[in-house]
C-alpha positions in Angstrom: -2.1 18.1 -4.3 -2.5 21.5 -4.9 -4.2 24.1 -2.9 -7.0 24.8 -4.9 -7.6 21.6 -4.8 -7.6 20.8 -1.3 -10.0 23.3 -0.5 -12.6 22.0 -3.0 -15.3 19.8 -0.8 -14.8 16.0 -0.3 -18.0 14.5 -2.0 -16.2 16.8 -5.2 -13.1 15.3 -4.9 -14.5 11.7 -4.3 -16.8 12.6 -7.3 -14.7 13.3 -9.7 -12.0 10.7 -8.6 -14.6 8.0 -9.1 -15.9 9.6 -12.1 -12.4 9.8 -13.5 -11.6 6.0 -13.3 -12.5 3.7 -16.0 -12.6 0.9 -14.3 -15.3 2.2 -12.0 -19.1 2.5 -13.0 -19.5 6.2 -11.4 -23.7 5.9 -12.2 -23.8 3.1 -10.1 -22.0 4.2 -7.5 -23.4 6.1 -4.2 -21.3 8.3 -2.1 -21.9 9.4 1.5 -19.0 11.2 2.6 -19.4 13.4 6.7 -16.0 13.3 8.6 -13.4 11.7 7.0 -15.4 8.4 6.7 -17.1 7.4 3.0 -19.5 5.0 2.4 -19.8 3.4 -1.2 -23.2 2.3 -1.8 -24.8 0.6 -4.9 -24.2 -2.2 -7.4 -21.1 -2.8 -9.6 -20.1 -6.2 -12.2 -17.3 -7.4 -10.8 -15.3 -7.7 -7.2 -12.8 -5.6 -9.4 -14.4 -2.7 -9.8 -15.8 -2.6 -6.3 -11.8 -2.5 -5.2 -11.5 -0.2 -7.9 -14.0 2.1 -6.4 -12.1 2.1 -3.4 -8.6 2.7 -4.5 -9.9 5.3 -6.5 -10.8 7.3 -2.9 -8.3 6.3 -1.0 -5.8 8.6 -1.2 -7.5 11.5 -1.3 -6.5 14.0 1.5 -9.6 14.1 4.0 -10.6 10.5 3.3 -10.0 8.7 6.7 -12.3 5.6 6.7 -14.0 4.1 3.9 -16.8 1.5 4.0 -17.6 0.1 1.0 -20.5 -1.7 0.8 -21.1 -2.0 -3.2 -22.7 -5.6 -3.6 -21.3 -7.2 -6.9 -24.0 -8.5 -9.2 -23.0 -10.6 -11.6 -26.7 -10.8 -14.1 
């Protein structure tokens, strides 16, 4: 990752990282992000895209702990 990168805030980098992927529906998608720890909030399709959501975070440097609580609705 590059420097100028890593000194941009979390909730940016989770934002666009989640924003980025197109498997993930970024509008229904909450972020919370204090600490290292990230909670995913909201309402996705499938059980895919709710582990979508979370891959798409995981890496990023300052993500620590991520509790993903999308709830899948299938209607």
């Amino acid at each position: 990752m590059s420097t100028a990168a890593a000194t941009r805030p979390l909730f940016e980098r989770i934002h666009e990282a989640l924003t980025s992927n197109p498997h993930v529906p970024s509008r229904e998608v909450r972020v919370e992000a204090a600490g290292g720890r990230v909670v995913l909030k909201g309402s996705v399709r499938s059980f895919f895209q709710k582990q979508m959501a979370q891959e798409a975070i995981r890496r990023i440097d300052g993500v620590e702990c991520i509790d993903n609580l999308l709830e899948v609705n299938w209607a």
